[in-house]
C-alpha positions in Angstrom: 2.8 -2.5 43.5 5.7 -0.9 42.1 5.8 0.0 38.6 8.7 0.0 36.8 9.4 0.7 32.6 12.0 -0.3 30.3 13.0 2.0 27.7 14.9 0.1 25.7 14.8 0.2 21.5 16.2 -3.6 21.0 13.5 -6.1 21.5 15.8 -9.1 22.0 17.9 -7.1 25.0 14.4 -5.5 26.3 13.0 -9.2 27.1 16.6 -10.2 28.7 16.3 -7.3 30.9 12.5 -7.7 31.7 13.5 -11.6 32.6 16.2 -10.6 35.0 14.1 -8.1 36.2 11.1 -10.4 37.4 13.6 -12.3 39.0 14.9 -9.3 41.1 11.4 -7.8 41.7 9.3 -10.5 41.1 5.9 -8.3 42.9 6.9 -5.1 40.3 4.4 -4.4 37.6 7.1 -4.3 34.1 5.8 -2.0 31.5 8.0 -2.3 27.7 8.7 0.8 26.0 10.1 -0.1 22.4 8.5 2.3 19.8 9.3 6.1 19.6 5.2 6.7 19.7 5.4 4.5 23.8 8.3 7.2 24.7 6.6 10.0 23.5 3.7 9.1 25.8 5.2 9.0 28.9 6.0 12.6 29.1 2.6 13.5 28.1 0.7 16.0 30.6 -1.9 13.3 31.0 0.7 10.4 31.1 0.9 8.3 34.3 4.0 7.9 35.9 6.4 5.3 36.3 8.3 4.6 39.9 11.0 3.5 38.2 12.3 4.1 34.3 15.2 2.1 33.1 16.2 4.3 30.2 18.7 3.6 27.5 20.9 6.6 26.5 21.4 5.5 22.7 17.6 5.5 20.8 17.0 6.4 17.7 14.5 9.5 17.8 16.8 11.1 20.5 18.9 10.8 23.7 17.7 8.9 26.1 18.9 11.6 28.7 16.6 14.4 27.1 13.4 12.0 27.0 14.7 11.5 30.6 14.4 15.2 30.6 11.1 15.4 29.4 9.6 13.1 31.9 11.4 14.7 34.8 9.2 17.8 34.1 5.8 16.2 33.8 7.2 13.4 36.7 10.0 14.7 38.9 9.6 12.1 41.8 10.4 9.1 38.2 13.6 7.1 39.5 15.6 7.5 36.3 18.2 4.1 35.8 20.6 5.1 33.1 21.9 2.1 30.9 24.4 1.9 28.3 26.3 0.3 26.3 28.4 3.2 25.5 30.5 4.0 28.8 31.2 7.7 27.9 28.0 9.1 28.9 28.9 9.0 32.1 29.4 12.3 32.7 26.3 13.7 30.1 23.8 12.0 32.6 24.0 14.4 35.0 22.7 16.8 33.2 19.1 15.1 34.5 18.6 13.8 38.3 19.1 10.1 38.1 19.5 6.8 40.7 21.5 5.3 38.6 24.2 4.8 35.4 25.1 1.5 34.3 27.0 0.0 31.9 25.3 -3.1 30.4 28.0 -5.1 30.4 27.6 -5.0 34.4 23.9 -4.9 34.6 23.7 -8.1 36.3 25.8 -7.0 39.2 24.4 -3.4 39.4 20.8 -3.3 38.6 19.7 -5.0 41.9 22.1 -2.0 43.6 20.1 0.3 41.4 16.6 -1.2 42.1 17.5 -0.9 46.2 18.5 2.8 45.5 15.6 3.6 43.6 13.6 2.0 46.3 14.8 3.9 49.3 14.5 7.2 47.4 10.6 6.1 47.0 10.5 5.3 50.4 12.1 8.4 51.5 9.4 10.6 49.3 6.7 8.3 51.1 7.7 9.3 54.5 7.1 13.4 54.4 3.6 14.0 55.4 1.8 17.6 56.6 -0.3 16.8 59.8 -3.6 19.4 59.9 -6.7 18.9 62.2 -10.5 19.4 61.4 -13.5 18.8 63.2 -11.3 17.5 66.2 -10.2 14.6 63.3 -6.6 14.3 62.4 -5.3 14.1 58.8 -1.5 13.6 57.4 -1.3 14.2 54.0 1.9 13.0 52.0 3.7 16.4 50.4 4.1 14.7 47.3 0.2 14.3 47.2 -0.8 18.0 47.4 -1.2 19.6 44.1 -1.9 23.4 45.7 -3.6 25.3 48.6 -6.3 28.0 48.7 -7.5 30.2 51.0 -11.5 30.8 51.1 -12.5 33.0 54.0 -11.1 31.2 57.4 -11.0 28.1 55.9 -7.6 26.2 53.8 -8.5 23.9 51.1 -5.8 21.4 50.3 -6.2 19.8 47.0 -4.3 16.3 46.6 -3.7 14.4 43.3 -4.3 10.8 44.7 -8.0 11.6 45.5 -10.9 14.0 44.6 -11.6 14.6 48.4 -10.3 18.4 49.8 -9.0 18.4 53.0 -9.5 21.6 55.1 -7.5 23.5 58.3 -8.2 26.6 59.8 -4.3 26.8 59.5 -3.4 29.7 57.3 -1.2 29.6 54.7 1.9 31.9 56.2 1.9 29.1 58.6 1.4 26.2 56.5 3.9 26.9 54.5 6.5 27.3 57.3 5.6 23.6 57.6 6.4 22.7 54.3 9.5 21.8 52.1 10.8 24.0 49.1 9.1 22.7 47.1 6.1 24.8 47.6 5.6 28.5 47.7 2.9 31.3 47.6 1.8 32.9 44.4 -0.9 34.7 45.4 -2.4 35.5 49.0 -4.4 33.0 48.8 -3.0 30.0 47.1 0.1 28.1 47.6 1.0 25.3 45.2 3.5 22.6 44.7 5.7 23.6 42.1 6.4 19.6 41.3 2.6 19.6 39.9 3.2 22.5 38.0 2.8 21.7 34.1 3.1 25.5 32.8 3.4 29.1 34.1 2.3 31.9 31.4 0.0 34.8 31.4 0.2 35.3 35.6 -1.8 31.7 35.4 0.1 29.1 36.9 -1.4 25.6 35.4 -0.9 22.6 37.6 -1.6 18.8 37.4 -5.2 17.5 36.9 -6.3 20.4 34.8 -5.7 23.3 38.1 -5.1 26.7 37.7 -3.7 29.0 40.4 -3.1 32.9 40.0 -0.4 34.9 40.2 -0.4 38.1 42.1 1.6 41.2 41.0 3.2 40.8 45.0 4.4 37.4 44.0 5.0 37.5 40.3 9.2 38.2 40.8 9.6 35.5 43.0 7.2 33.2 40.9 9.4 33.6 38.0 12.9 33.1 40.2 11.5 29.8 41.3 10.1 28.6 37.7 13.0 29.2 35.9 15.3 27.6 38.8 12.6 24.4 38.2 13.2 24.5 34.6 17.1 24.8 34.5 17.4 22.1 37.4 15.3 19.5 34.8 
């Protein structure tokens, strides 16, 4: 089921939106985000994600595009809808990824558009898997699942987020990683990890999703920092 939230600080517009909404995705699970405190939470470390966020720009304990923000750090695979009533921020929302910017004057012709958008992009995320074999078994693992790598003797653990089960490859991680996107990269020889589950980078620790740690070696410190601060600009 897909899970979609409204941030949205006016109660009697929220409802109109959620209404129209069930009608468009009438299977989606609709969570209401009215209060400051329900923003706040959702870019908490702990927070679960949302695969869909329609945010509204204009709230009144800050822009709607830096909560955006916020979330994008903790959630970077979030479909961020952008609605306004205020056409001029059309050019400050780019200052996050987003699906979508809509005026809400137009919402009824442009959020189904959005919703199919937002919807592909999911499905696009969905369809990058890493294939590994062990014990003559074969395992495909979505990208987007894998919180980091390690290296124990001959043997690579993969640690996942949707699951407390490690999958393992005799593969190493020079050649793993050739058969990954950019999103990942080596910090230490042995550990690779996903910098879109990475929640903080500090003291040569890098601390990832689910309470994970990976090191930092001295070899791959420069490069480490390159990438971090490229992740940090780009949300």
């Amino acid at each position: 089921m897909i899970k979609i939230t409204i941030c949205e600080d006016d109660q009697i517009y929220l409802q109109e939106l959620k209404k129209f909404l069930t009608e468009c995705c009438p299977d989606a699970e609709i969570i209401e985000c009215v209060t400051p405190k329900e923003r706040q939470q959702l870019y908490q470390p702990d927070s679960l994600s949302s695969d869909i966020i329609l945010m509204d720009i204009e709230l009144p304990e800050m822009s709607g595009i830096y909560i955006a923000k916020k979330i994008l750090q903790i959630h970077p695979k979030t479909q961020i809808i952008y609605i306004t009533q205020y056409a001029q921020y059309c050019s400050d929302v780019y200052e996050t990824e987003h699906t979508y910017f809509i005026h809400k004057p137009t919402i009824h012709r442009y959020l189904p558009l959005a919703i199919q958008k937002a919807m592909e992009n999911i499905n696009n995320q969905k369809t990058k898997y890493l294939t590994i074999s062990w014990n003559r078994k074969e395992h495909s693992i979505l990208l987007d699942d894998i919180i980091y790598m390690e290296r124990t003797l001959r043997t690579t653990n993969i640690h996942v987020q949707s699951s407390t089960e490690v999958y393992h490859t005799s593969e190493r991680l020079p050649d793993l990683i050739k058969r990954l996107d950019s999103n990942f990269i080596c910090c230490h020889r042995s550990y690779l990890v996903n910098l879109d589950k990475v929640i903080d980078f500090k003291n040569n620790c890098i601390t990832l999703t689910g309470d994970n740690f990976a090191p930092v070696s001295q070899k791959y410190l420069p490069e480490v920092k390159q990438r971090f601060l490229k992740l940090f600009m780009a949300n």
